[in-house]
C-alpha positions in Angstrom: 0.0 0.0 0.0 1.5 3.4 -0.6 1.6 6.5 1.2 -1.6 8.0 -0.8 -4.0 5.0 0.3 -2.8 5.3 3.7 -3.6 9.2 4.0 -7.4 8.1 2.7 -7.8 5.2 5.5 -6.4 8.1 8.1 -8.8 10.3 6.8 -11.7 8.0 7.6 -10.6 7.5 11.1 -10.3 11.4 11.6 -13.9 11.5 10.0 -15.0 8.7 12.4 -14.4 11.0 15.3 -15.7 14.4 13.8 -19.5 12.3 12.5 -19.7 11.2 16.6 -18.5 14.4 17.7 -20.9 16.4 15.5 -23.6 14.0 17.2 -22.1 13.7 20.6 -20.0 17.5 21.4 -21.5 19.2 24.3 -18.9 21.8 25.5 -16.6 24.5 23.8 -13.5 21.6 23.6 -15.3 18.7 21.9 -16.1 21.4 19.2 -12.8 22.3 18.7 -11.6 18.4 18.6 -14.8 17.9 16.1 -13.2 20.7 13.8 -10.0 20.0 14.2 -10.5 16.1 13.0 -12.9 17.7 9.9 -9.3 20.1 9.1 -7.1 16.8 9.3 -10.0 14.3 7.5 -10.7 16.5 4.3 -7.0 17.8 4.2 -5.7 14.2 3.9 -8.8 13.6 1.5 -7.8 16.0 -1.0 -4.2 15.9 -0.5 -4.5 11.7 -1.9 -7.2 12.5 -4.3 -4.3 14.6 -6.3 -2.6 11.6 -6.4 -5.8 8.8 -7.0 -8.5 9.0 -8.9 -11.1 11.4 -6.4 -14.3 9.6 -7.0 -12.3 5.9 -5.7 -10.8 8.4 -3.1 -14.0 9.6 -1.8 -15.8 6.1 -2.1 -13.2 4.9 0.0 -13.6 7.0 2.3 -17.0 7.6 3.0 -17.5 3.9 2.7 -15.0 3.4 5.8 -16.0 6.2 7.9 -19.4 5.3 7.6 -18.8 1.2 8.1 -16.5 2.7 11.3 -19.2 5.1 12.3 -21.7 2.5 12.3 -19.4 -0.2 14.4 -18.4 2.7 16.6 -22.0 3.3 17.6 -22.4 0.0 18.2 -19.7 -0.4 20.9 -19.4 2.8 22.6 -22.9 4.0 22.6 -25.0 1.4 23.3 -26.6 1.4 19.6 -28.5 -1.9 19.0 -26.7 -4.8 17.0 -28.6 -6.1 14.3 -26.6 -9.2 12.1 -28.2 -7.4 9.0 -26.1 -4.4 9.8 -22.9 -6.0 9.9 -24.0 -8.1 6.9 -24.5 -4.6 5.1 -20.7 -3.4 6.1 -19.1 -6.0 4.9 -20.8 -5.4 1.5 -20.1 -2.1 2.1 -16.4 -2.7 2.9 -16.2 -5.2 0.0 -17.2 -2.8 -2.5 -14.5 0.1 -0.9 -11.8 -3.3 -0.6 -12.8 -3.6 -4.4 -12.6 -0.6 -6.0 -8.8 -0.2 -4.2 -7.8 -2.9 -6.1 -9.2 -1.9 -9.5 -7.9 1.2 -9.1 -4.6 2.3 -10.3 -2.3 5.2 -9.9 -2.4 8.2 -12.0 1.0 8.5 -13.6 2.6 11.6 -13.1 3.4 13.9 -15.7 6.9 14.7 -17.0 8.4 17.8 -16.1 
């Protein structure tokens, strides 16, 4: 995996923590943490969709912020389990796992 893939799966862990603290941020200091993982999510976003193709990019990650949304729900805030769900995310993470490997790089342009 190179260094561009690896900036969108970070970027889906920031957005995991800024989609529950848009839900969840009660005081002046969640806020800030909530903005401050939306500057580091989308910066890393954009930053690897110069690299990769941004529509893969941006599948990618919204398909593994939401499948780590939805889990995170699940085991910190008591949101109910349902076999269907996780049935649905591994689809999910299927289709993201499969459009990574189709995918190639763009070739960079001579100087």
């Amino acid at each position: 995996m190179n260094k561009e893939w690896l900036k969108v799966f970070i970027a889906a862990f920031f957005e995991v923590f800024w989609v529950i603290g848009l839900k969840h941020a009660d005081n002046t200091l969640e806020w800030i943490g909530t903005i401050i993982c939306i500057a580091i999510s989308f910066y890393l976003m954009i930053m690897a969709g110069k690299e990769l193709p941004v529509g893969t990019v941006y599948a990618v990650f919204v398909g593994l912020g939401t499948a780590g949304t939805v889990c995170s729900d699940i085991l910190f805030f008591g949101e109910s389990f349902s076999w269907v769900k996780m049935i649905l995310i591994i689809i999910l993470l299927a289709g993201v796992v499969g459009l990574k490997l189709v995918t190639g790089e763009k070739k960079g342009e001579g100087a």
